[in-house]
N, C-alpha and C positions, 0 to 999 in steps of 0.2 A: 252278303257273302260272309260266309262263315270263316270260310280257310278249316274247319273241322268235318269236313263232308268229302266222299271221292270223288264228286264234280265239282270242286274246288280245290283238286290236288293239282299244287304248283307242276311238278313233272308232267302231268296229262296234260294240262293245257298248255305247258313251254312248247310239249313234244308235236301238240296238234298246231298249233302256232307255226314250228317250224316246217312240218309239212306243207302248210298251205303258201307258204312263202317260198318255200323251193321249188309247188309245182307251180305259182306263181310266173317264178324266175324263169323256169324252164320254159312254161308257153310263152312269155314274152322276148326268149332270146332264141326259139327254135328256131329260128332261119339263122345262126350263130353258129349252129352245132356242136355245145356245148350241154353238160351236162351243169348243175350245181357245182360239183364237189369239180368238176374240172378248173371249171371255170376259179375257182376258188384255189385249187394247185397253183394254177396259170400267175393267178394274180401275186398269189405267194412268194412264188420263184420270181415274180417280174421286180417284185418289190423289196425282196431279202439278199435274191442272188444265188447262187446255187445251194442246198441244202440238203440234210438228210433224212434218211425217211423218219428215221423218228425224230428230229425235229418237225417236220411237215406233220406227221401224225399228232405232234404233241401242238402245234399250232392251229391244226385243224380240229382236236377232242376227235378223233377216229382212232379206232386202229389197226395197226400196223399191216395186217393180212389185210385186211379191204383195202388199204390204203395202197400195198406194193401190187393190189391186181389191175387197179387205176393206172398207176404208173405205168406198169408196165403194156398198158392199152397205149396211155397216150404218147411213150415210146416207141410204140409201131407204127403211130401215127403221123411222127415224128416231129411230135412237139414238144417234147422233152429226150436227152440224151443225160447218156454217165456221165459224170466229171470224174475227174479221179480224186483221189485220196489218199493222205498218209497213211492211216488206217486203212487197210484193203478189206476188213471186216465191216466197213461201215459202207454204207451204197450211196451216194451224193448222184443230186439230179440238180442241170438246170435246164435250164429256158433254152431253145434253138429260135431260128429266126420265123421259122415256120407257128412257132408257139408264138411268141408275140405276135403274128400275125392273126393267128385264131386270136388272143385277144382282144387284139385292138379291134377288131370284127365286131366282138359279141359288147366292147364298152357302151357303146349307144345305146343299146337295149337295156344294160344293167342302168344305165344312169335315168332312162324312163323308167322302168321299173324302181329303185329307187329314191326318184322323184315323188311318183304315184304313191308310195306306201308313207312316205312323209307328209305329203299332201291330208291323205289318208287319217293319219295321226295329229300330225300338225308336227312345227317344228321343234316347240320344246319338250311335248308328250315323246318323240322321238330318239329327242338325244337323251331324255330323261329312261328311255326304256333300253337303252344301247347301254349308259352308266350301270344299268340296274342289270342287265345279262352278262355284261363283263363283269362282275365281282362274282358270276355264280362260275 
């Protein structure tokens, strides 16, 4: 490996990487009914507490228009509602009971899946590739 050639360009392969591991995610949690990027709101708000879209966008690297079409799905769905805000300009979401509950639903499956990609790697290729994606 060169690292000077376009099949060895870092973005093509992160980007294909992360595709495979979302549709991964997704056929291992379809009986969940969760999406990725849901699943990934959910756990957000479950773990931060209510927040706003652009935090959630900036925590998630999306943005903001995908991000508030999500939202406001899984606010029909009623697993997310408004909080309010000092700022009336800024839109805070959090977690309903219904959302944790789609959670807690779809954890069993993320933590196989999970399990299986570390497996997969092994455990210090792992956390060594998690150190190495959070710095980018």
């Amino acid at each position: 490996m060169t690292l000077d050639t376009p099949i060895d360009c870092l973005t093509f392969n992160l980007q294909r990487a992360a595709r495979g591991l979302v549709r991964g995610f997704e056929e291992a949690a379809k009986g969940a009914g969760l999406t990725a990027p849901q699943f990934t709101t959910l756990s957000l708000l479950s773990g931060y507490g209510a927040r706003s879209v652009g935090d959630l966008a900036e925590d998630m690297g999306t943005d903001r228009t995908t991000l508030t079409r999500n939202l406001d799905l899984m606010a029909a769905r009623g697993w997310i509602e408004p909080a309010g805000a000092e700022d009336r300009r800024l839109r805070i979401w959090r977690l309903t009971e219904a959302g944790r509950a789609r959670l807690a639903g779809a954890m069993p499956a993320w933590r196989r899946w999970q399990a299986d990609i570390v497996a997969r790697l092994g455990e210090e290729a792992a956390r060594n590739l998690l150190s190495t994606v959070r710095k980018l």
